[in-house]
C-alpha positions in Angstrom: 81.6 155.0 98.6 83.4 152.1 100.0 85.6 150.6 97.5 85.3 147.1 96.5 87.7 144.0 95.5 87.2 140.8 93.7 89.4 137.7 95.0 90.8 136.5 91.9 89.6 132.8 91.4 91.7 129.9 92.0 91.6 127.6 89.5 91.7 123.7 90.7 94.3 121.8 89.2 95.8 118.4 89.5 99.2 116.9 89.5 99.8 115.1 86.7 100.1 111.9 88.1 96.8 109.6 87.7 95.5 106.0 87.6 93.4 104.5 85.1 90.8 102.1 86.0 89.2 100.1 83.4 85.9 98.6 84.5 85.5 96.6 81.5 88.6 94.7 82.5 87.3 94.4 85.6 83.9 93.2 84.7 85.6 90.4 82.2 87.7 89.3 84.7 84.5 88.4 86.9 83.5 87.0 84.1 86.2 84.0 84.0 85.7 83.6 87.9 82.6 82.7 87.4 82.8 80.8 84.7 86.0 79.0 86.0 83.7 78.1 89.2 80.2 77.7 87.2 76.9 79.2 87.2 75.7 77.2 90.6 79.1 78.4 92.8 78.4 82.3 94.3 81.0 84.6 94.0 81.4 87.0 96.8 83.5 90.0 94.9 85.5 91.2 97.8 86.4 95.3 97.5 88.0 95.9 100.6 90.7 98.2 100.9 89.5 100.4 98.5 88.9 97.9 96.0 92.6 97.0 96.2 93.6 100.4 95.8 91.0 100.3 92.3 88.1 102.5 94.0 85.6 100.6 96.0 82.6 102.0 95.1 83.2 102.4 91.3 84.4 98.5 91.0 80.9 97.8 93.4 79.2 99.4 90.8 80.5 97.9 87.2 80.5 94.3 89.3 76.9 94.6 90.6 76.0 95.5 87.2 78.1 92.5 85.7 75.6 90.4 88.3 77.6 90.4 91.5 75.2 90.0 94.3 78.0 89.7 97.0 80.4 91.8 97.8 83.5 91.7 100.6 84.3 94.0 102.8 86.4 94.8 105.8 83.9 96.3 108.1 81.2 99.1 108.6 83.4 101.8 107.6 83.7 100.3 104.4 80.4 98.9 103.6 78.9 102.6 104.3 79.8 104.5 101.5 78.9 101.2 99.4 75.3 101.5 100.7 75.2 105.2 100.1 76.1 104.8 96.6 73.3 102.8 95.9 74.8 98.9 95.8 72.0 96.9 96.9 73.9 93.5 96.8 74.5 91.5 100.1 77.9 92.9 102.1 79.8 90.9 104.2 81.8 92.3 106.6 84.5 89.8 106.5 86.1 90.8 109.8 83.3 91.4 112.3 82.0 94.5 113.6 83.2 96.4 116.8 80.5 97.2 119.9 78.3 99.3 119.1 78.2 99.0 115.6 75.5 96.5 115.8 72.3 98.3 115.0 73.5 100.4 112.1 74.4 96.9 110.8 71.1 95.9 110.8 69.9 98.7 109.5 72.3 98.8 106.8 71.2 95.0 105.8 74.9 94.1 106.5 76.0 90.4 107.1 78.7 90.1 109.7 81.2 87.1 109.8 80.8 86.4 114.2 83.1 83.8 116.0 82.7 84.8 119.4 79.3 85.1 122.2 79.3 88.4 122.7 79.1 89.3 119.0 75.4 86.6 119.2 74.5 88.5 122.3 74.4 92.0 121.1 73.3 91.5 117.6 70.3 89.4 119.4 69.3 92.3 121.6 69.9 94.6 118.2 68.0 92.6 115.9 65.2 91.7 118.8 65.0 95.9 119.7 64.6 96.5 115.8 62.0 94.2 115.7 64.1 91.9 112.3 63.3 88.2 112.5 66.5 87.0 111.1 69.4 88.8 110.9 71.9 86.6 108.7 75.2 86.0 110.2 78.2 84.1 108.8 80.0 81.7 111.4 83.9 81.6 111.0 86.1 79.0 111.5 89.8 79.0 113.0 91.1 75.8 111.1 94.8 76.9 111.4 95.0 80.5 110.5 95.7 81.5 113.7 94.0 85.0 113.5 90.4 85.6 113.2 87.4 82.7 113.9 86.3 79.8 116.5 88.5 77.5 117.8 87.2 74.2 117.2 86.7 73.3 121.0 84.5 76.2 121.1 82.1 75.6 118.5 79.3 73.5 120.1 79.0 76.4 122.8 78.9 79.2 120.2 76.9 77.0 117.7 74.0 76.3 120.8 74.2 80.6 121.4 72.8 80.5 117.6 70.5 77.9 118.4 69.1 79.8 121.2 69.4 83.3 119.4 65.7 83.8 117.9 66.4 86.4 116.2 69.9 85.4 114.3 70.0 83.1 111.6 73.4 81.0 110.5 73.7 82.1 106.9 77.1 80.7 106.4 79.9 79.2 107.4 83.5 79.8 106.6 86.9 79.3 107.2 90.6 80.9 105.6 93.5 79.1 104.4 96.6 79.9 104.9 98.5 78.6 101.7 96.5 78.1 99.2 99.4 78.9 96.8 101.4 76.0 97.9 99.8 73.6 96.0 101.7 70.7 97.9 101.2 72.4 101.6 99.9 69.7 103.9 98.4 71.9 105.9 95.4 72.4 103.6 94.7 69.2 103.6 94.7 69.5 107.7 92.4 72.8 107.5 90.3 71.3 105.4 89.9 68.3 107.8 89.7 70.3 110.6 86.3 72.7 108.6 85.0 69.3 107.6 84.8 68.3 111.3 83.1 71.5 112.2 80.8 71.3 109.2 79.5 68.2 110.8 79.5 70.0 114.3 77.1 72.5 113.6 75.0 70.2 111.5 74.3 67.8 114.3 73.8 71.3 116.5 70.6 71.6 113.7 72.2 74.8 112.1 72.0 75.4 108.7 74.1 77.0 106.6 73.1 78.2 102.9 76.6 79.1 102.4 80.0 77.6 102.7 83.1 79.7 101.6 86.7 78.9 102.1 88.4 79.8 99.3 89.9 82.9 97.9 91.7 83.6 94.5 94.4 81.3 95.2 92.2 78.2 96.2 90.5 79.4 93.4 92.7 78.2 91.3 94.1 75.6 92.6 92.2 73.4 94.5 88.7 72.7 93.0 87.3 71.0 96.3 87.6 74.5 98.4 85.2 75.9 96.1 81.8 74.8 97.9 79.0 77.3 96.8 81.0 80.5 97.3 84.3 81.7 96.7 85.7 84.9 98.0 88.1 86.1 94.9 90.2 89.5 95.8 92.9 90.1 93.3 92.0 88.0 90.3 89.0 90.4 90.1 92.1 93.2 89.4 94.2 91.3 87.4 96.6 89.5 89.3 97.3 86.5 91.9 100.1 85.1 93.5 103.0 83.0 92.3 101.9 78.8 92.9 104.7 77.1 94.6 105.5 73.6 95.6 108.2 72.2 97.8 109.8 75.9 97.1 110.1 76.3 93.9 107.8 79.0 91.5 105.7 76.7 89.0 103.1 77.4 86.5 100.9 74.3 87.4 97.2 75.5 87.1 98.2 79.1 86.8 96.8 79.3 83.0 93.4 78.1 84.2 92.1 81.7 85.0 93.1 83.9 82.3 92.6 87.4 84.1 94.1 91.0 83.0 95.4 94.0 85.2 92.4 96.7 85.6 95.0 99.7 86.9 97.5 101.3 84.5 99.3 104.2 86.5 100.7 107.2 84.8 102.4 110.3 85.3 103.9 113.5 82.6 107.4 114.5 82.3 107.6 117.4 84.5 111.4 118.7 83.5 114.8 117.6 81.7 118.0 118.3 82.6 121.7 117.1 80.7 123.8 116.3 83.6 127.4 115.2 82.7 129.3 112.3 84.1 130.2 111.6 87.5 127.2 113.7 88.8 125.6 112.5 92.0 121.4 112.2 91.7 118.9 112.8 94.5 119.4 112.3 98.1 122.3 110.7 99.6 123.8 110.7 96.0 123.3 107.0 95.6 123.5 107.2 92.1 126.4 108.5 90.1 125.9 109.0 86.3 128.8 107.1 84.4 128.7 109.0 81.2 126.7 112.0 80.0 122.8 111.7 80.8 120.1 113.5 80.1 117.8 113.3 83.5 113.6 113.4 83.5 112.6 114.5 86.7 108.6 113.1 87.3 106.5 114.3 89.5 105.6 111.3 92.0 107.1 109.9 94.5 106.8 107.5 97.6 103.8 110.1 98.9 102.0 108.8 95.7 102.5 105.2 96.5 105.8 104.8 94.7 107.5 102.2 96.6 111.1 103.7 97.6 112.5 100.0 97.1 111.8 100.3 93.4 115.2 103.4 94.2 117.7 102.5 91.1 115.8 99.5 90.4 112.5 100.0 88.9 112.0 101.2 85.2 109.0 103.0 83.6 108.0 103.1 79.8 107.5 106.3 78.0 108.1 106.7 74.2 107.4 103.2 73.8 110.9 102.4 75.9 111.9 101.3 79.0 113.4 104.0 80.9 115.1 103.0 84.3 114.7 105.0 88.0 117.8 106.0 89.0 118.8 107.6 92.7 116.2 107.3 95.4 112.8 107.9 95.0 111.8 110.9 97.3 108.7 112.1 98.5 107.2 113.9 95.6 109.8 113.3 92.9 111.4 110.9 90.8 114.5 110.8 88.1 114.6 108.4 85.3 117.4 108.1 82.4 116.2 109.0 79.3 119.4 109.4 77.4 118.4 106.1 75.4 115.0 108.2 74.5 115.1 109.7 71.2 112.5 113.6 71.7 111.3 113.1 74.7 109.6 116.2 76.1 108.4 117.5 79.3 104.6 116.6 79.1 104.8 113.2 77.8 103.4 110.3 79.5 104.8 108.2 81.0 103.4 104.5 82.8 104.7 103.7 85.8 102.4 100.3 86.0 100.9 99.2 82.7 101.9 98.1 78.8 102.3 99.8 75.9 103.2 98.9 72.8 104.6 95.2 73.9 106.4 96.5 76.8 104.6 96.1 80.4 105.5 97.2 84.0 102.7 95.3 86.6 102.5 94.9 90.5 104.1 91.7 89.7 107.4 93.5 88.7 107.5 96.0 91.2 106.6 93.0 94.4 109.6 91.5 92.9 111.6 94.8 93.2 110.6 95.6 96.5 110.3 91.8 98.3 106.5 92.2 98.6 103.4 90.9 97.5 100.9 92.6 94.0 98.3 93.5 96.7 100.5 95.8 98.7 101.8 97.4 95.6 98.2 98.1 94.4 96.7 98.7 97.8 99.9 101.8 98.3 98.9 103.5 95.7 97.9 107.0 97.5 94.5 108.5 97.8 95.8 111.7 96.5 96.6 109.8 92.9 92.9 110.7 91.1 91.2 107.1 90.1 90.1 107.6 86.3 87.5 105.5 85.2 86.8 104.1 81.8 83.7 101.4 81.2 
């Protein structure tokens, strides 16, 4: 008889660091968009980048169900796993396509944004070899930007390519500011000369465009006559835009007009507390030196989870209903916070690293500010390997 062994089983676990997504949040916020815009502007919801770090195809979902018929995406790599989970809305694929991504665009019903001839030439051929009529494409602008889109002096050229493209049709047009958070920046004014001009170019070339989009959460809110008949908003849909500014200074001026909440609360669990005494160096490099006796919790996240390392001795969390500051530098997997001000706290309890509770809050906001940055990198950071935990 040969004898036999059983493997023992492995039990899956998870670290207890997590982020919770609420979709109703989400789902109110696009809400106010469209009711700050009105019932005849579309809204294109864009959920690129992982749905700003939220979960792409779970925020496609609740916002297609909320009555989202457009939704924003990089390119094909992200519009594929929307398509696969089912979302039946229109995608744009807000920067273009690469060569030879052409026919599973098509296939897909995918809506590139084009600026250049040989993107007309090869969806042509693609569309003409699949036998579809019209294949909608969205024409983009450079007014200023400097990055992606047709310079002006090339338009008529590219506009009479679409003419002569039978199979193509000119869905849109579009263009992207580059401060629309400046509310006194005169080069909007001068972008939105500049799409105005080409609006009238490609009219006179006898293209037509159902839709005209320029403006993203910022324009959004501030400056009504971007709006057209779609907007593009990113981060509002999450919770959060950028400070307005004029002349240099932060204002408030228009800010209040779209009253939208965070979707993402971060947490993690105590994982271990230690009473150090004074004069004891913390983490690596000893940056920090306790003053005084301190009792230490250690959590278990770090930079790998999206933790920016800038927020090092000068980010706080909440746990206990208290503020609870970082202190030493935030390492790969781990980070120490000073709980001596904590009356019972225990390894296990929660604690929110982005969030409220209770009155207190911690947002992207705070932790930009921290770490010189912007809310969508902070959001966008947030590591894969932090489990997204959905509530509707």
């Amino acid at each position: 008889m040969i004898a036999t062994t059983t493997e023992p089983k492995v039990r899956s676990s998870t670290r207890p660091t997590w982020a919770e997504v609420s979709l109703s949040s989400l789902r109110r916020n696009f809400r106010a968009v469209q009711q700050h815009v009105g019932s005849k502007v579309t809204i294109c919801a864009v959920v690129k980048a992982h749905a700003y770090g939220h979960g792409s195809v779970e925020c496609a979902r609740a916002l297609e169900a909320e009555g989202a018929k457009w939704f924003g995406v990089t390119s094909l790599d992200e519009a594929i796993p929307l398509r696969e989970a089912g979302i039946q809305g229109r995608i744009l694929l807000m920067t273009g396509f690469w060569r030879g991504e052409e026919e599973e665009i098509i296939r897909l019903r995918l809506t590139p944004i084009i600026w250049e001839p040989w993107q007309v030439e090869l969806l042509e051929k693609a569309a003409a070899e699949l036998c579809v009529p019209q294949q909608p494409v969205h024409l983009k602008v450079d007014t200023g930007m400097g990055r992606l889109g047709v310079a002006p002096a090339d338009l008529p050229a590219l506009c009479s390519a679409l003419s002569a493209a039978r199979h193509l049709k000119l869905e849109g047009l579009s263009t992207h500011l580059a401060c629309s958070e400046m509310l006194d920046a005169t080069s909007v004014e001068e972008q939105l000369r500049i799409f105005g001009e080409a609006q009238r170019l490609v009219g006179n070339a006898r293209l037509q465009s159902a839709f005209v989009h320029v403006a993203n959460t910022g324009a959004i809110i501030s400056r009504k006559e971007t709006w057209h008949n779609m907007v593009r908003p990113g981060i509002a849909l999450y919770g959060y835009h950028l400070p307005f500014r004029r002349a240099g200074s932060e204002v408030c001026d228009g800010t209040s007009q779209l009253a939208v909440t965070p979707v993402l609360t971060w947490k993690t669990r105590v994982l271990s507390i230690r009473d150090v005494g004074a004069n004891q160096s913390l983490g690596y490099g000893g940056t920090y030196v306790t003053k005084a006796p301190a009792r230490i919790a250690v959590l278990p996240v770090g930079y790998a989870d999206g933790l920016n390392r800038q927020l090092s001795s000068r980010g706080r969390v909440i746990v206990r209903e208290h503020y609870a500051p970082i202190v030493g530098r935030i390492s790969m997997d781990l980070t120490l916070i000073d709980a001596t001000a904590i009356p019972g706290i225990a390894a296990g309890d929660e604690v929110i690293l982005l969030g409220s509770s209770d009155g207190l809050a911690v947002d992207a906001r705070e932790h930009a500010a921290i770490a010189n940055t912007i809310p969508y990198e902070i959001l966008c950071d947030i590591s894969k390997r932090v489990p997204r935990k959905y509530s509707s």
